[in-house]
C-alpha positions as CSV (number, residue, x, y, z in Angstrom):
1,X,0.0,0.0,0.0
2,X,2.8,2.6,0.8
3,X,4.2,1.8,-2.6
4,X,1.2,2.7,-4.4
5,X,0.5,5.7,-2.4
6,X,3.8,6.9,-3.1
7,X,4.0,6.1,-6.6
8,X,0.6,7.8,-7.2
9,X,-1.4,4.9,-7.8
10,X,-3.8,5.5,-4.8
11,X,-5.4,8.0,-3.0
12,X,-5.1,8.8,0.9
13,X,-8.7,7.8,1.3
14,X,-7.9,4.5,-0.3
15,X,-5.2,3.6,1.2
16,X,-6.1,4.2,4.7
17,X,-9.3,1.4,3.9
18,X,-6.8,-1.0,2.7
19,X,-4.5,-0.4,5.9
20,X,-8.1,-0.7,7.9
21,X,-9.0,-4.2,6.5
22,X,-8.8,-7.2,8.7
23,X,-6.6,-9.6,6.7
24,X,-6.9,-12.8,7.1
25,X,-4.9,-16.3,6.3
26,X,-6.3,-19.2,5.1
27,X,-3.9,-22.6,4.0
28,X,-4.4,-23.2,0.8
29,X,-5.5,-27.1,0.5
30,X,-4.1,-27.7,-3.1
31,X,-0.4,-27.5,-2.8
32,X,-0.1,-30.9,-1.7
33,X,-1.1,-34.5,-3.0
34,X,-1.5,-37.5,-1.4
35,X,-0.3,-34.9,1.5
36,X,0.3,-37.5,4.8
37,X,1.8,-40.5,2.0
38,X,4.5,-37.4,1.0
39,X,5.4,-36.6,4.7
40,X,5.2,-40.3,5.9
41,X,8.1,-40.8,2.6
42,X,10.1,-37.4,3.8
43,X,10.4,-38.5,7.6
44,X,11.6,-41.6,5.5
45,X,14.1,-40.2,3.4
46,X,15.4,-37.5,6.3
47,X,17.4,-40.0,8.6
48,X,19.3,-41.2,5.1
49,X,19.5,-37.4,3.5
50,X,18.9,-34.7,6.2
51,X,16.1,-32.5,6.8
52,X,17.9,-30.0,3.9
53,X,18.8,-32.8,1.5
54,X,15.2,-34.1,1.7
55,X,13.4,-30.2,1.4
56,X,16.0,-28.1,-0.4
57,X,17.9,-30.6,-1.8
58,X,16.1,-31.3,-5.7
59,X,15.8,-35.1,-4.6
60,X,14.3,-36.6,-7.4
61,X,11.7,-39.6,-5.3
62,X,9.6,-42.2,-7.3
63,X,7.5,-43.9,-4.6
64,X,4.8,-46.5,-4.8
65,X,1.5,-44.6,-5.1
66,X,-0.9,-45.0,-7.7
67,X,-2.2,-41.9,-8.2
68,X,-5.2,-43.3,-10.2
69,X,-6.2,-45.6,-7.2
70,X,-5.2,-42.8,-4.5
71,X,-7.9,-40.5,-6.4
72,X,-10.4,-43.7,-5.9
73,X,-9.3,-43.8,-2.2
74,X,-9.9,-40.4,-1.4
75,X,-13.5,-39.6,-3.2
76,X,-14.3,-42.8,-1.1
77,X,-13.7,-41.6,2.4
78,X,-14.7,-37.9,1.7
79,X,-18.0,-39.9,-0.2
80,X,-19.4,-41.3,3.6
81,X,-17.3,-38.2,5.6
82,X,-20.3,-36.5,6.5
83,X,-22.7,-39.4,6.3
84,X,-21.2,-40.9,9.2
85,X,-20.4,-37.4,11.1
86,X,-24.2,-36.9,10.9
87,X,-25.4,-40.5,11.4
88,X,-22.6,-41.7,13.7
89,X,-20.6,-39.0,15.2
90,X,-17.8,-40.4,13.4
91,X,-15.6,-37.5,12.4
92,X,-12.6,-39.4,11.0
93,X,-11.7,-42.4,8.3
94,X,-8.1,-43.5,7.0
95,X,-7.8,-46.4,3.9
96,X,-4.7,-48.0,3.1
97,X,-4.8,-50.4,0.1
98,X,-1.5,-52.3,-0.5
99,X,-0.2,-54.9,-3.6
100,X,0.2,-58.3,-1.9
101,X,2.8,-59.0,-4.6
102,X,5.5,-57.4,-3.0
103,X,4.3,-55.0,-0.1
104,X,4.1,-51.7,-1.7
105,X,1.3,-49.2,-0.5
106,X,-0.6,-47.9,-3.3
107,X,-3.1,-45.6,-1.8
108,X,-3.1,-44.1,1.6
109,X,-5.6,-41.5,3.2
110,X,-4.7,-40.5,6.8
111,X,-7.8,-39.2,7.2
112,X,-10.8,-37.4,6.1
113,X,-8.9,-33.8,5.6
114,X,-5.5,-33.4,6.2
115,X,-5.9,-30.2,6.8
116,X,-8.5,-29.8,9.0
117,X,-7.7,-28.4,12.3
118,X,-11.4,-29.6,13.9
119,X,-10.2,-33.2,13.8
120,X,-6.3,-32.9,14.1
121,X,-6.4,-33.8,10.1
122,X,-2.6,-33.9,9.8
123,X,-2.2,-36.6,12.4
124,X,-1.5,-40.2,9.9
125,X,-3.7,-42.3,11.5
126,X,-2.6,-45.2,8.9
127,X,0.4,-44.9,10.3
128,X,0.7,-43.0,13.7
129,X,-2.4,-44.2,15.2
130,X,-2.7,-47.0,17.6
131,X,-6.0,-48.4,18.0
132,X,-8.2,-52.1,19.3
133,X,-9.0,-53.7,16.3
134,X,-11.9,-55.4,17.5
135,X,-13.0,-59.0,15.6
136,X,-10.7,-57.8,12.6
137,X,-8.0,-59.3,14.9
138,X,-9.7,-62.7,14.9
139,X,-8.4,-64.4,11.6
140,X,-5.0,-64.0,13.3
141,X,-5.9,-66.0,16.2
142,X,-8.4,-68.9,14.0
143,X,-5.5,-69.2,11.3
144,X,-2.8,-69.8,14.0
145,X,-5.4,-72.4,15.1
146,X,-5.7,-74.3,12.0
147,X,-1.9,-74.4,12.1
148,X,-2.9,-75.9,15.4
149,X,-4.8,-79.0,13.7
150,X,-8.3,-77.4,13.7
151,X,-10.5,-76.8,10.5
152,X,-13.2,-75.1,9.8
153,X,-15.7,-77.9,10.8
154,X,-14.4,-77.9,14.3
155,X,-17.7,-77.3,16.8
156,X,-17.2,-74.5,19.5
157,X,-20.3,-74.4,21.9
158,X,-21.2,-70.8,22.0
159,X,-22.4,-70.9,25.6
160,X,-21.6,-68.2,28.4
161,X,-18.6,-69.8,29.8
162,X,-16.6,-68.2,32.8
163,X,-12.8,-68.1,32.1
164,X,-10.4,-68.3,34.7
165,X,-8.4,-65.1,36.2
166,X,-8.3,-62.4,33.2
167,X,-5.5,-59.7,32.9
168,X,-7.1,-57.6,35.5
169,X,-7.3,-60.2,38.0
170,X,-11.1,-60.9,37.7
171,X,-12.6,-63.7,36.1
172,X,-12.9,-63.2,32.6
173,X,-17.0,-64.0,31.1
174,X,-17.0,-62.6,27.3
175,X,-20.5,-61.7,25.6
176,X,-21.8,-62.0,21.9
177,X,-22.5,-59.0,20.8
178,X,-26.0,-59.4,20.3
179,X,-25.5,-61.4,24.0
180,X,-27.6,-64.5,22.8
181,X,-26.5,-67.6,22.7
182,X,-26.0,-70.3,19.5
183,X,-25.0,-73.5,21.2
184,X,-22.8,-76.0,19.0
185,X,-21.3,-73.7,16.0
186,X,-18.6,-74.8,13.5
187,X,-15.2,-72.5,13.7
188,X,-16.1,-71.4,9.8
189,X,-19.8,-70.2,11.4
190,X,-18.5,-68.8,14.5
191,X,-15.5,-66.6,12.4
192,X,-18.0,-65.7,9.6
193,X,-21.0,-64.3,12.2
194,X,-17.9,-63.0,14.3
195,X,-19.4,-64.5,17.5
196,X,-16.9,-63.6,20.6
197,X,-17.7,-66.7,23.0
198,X,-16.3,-69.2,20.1
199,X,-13.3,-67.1,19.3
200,X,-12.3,-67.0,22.4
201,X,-12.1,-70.5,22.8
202,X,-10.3,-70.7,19.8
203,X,-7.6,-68.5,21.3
204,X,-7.4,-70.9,24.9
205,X,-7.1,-73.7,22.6
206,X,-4.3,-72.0,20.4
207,X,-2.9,-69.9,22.9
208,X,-2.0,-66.5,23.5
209,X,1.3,-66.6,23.3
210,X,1.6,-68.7,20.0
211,X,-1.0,-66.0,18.6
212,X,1.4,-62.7,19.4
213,X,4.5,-64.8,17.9
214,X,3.0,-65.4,15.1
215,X,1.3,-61.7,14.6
216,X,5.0,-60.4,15.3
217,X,6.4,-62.3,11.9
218,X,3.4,-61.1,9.9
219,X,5.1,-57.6,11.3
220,X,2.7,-56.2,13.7
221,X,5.1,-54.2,16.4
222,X,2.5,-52.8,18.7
223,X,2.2,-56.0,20.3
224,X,3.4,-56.8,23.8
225,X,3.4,-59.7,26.5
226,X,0.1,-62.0,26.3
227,X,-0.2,-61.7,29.5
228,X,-0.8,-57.8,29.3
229,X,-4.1,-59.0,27.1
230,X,-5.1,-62.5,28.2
231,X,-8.5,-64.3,26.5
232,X,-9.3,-60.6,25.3
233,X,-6.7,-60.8,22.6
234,X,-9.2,-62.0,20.2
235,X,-11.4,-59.8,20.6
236,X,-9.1,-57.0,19.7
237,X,-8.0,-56.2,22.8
238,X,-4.6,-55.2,22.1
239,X,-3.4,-52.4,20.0
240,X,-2.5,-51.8,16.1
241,X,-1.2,-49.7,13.5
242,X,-3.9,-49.5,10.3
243,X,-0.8,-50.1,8.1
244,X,0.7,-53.0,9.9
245,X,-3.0,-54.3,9.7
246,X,-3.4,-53.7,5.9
247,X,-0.2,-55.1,5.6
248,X,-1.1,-58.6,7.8
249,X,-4.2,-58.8,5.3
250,X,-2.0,-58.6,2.3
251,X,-0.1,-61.4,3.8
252,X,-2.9,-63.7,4.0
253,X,-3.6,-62.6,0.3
254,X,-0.1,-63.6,-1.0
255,X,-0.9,-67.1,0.2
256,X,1.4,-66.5,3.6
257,X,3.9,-64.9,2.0
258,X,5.3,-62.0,3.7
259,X,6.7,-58.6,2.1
260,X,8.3,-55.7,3.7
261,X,6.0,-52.7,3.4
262,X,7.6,-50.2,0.6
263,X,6.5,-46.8,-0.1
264,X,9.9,-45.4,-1.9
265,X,11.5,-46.8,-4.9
266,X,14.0,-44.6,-6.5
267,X,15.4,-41.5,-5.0
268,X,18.4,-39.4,-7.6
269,X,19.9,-36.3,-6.4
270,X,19.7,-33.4,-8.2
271,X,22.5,-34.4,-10.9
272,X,20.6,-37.5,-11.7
273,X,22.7,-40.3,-9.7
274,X,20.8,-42.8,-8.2
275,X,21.1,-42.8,-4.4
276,X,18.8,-45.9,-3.9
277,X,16.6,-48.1,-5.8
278,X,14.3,-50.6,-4.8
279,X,14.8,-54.7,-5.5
280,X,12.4,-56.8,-5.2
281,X,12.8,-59.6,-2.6
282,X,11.5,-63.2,-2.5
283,X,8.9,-62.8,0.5
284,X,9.2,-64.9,3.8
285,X,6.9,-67.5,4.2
286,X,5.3,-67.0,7.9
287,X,2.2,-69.2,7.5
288,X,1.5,-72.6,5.0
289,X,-0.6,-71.7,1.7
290,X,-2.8,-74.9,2.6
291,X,-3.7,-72.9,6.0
292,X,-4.2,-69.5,4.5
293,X,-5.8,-71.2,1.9
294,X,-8.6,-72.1,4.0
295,X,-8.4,-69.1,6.0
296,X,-9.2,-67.2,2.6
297,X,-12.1,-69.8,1.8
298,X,-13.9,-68.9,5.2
299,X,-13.3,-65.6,5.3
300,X,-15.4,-65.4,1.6
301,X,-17.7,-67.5,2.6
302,X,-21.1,-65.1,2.0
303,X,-23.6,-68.3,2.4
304,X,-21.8,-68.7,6.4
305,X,-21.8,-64.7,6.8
306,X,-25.3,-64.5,5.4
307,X,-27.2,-65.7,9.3
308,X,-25.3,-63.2,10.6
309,X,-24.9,-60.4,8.2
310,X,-27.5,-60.9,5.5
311,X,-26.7,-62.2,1.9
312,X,-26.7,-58.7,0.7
313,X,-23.9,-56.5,2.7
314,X,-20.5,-55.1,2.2
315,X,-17.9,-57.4,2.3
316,X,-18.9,-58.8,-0.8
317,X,-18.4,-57.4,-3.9
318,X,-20.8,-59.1,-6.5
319,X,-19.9,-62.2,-8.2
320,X,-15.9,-62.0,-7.6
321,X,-14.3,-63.5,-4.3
322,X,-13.2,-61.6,-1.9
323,X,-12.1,-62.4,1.8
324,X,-13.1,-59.6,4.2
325,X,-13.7,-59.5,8.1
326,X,-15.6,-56.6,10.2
327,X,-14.6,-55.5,13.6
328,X,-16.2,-52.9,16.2
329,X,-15.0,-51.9,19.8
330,X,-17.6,-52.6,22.3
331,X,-17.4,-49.2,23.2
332,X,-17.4,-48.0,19.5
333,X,-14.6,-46.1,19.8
334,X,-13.3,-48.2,16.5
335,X,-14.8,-49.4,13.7
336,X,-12.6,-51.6,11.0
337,X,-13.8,-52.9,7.4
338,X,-10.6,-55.6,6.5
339,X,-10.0,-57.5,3.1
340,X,-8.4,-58.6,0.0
341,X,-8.3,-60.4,-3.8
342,X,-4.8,-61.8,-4.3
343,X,-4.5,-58.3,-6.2
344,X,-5.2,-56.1,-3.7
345,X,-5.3,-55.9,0.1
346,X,-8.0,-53.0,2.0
347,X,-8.1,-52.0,5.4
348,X,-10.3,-49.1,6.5
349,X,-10.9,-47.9,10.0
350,X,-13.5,-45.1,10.8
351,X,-13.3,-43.6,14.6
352,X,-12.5,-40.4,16.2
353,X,-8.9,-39.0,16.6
354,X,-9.7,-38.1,20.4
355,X,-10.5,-42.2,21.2
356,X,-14.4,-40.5,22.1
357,X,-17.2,-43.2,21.4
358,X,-19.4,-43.2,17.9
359,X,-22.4,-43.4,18.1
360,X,-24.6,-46.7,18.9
361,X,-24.7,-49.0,15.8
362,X,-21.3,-47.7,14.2
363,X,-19.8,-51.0,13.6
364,X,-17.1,-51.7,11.2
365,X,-19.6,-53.0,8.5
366,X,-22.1,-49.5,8.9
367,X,-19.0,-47.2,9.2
368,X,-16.2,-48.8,7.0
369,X,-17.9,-51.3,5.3
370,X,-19.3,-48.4,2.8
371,X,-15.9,-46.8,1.9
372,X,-13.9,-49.8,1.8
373,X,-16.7,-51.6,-0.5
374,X,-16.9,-48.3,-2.6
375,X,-13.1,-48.2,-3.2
376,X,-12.3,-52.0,-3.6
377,X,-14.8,-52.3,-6.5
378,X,-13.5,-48.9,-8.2
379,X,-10.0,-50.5,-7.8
């Protein structure tokens, strides 16, 4: 303003109303894509490069992300965004889809706005966020007891059964959610209606400890001592990263085959020489293709689901296969949609960044079961 007023090109008038206006800053949303996939690759890069290098340094990166199927990701979480703010007080969503081929994440949303301040929208909660994973834990603990010698047409009496001392030194009585009773069930039944009094028998029987070893080679790191948990580890009673989660999925889609998570494949400095580049490795085998095999054929069964779920619901998608498992927090505070092809692996989880409750009713296939439907069939 001083400039133009003393080059003429102003008035006094005018420019004491411009030096009168109220200015105010807004952050502009566009300057950014893919925004918390590009920071979670530059707090990669910065322990290799420095925080110059990776900012100032004209680093050249070629990651992983399909920007095609990131699009996809995020028009499906900002699709059900306010559906499930207004239906389910559920202000937040995060979607990581990942190739079972080889590990590499091809879409990631961190949540519903990244830069939203109302929700703390630049907190990753794909990857920074540490939350129960309710019954989307429980393929973990069945598949580790088909290792075990069970099959899917084991019976597990769904009956109230009284456990003995639980982690907090009570005696430890889990509930169905819908607290009735179904007597004699098969395991492919009980894992397919997600009934809790079955699963956790299936845990007793395959034991706690043999379940978090396991879960540790597929690569979950959130885990701690069994005994922190007890019988309640199957029902999602400890904690997990929604990458590490995807990326457990992905290993039951590559037949038990698994790959290290990869976001970054090339990186050249600013003279073109390549500073690191991405091979391929073989995979580790942590789990027998016979057992994941059957793992995958329960957890598509829609004629087993149907009792529970109805034949029409989303964790099918028309007539192709596809394995997918639901899982809610009994206080709500989490909702989950899991699932895969051998092409693609989806996990979604829908909550609040604060850890307050959702609303009655927003369980992982009302909450995430829309989004991750919606973005697995576009992919």
């Amino acid at each position: 303003v001083g400039l133009l007023l003393e080059n003429e090109q102003i008035t006094e008038e005018e420019a004491e109303a411009a030096y009168a206006e109220e200015l105010e800053f807004t952050e502009k949303s566009n300057l950014i894509k893919a925004p918390h996939f590009v920071i979670m690759v530059r707090e990669a890069l910065a322990p290799e490069y420095g925080e110059r290098q990776v900012e100032e340094g004209g680093l050249k990166v070629l990651t992983t992300l399909d920007w095609e199927m990131q699009q996809k990701a995020e028009q499906a979480v900002a699709d059900f965004a306010e559906i499930n703010k207004e239906n389910f007080d559920a202000e937040n969503a995060s979607l990581v889809a990942i190739d079972p081929d080889n590990g590499q994440i091809l879409a990631m949303v961190g949540s519903v706005d990244y830069f939203s301040d109302d929700i703390d929208g630049n907190f990753n909660v794909a990857v920074q966020g540490k939350r129960q994973p309710g019954s989307s834990f429980k393929p973990m603990v069945y598949s580790v007891g088909f290792e075990s010698g069970y099959t899917d047409k084991t019976t597990l009496w769904d009956v109230v059964t009284k456990f003995g001392e639980g982690a907090d030194g009570e005696d430890y009585e889990p509930h169905n959610y819908d607290l009735e009773e179904h007597g004699p069930v098969s395991v492919r039944s009980a894992l397919q209606g997600s009934i809790n009094v079955p699963a956790v028998k299936m845990l007793y029987l395959a034991g706690a400890g043999n379940v978090i070893k396991k879960a540790k080679k597929f690569g979950y790191t959130t885990l701690g001592d069994p005994n922190i948990y007890g019988l309640s580890l199957v029902l999602g009673g400890a904690e997990v990263t929604l990458l590490e989660h995807t990326a457990a999925y992905a290993t039951f889609a590559s037949g038990g085959i698994k790959y290290p998570t990869v976001s970054i494949l090339k990186v050249e400095n600013d003279k073109g020489k390549i500073l690191q580049e991405y091979e391929e490795e073989d995979g580790e085998e942590v789990m027998d293709r016979e057992t994941v095999n059957l793992l995958t054929d329960v957890l598509s069964d829609n004629i087993a689901r149907a009792p529970y779920f109805g034949e029409s619901n989303y964790l099918t998608i028309g007539s192709r296969p596809v394995a997918a498992k639901t899982g809610t927090t009994n206080d709500y505070r989490d909702a989950w949609m899991m699932g895969y092809t051998p092409q693609l692996a989806v996990g979604v989880w829908v909550g609040n960044n604060d850890f307050s409750a959702m609303r009655r009713g927003a369980g992982g296939s009302s909450v995430a079961g829309p989004i991750w439907n919606t973005f697995i069939k576009n992919a």
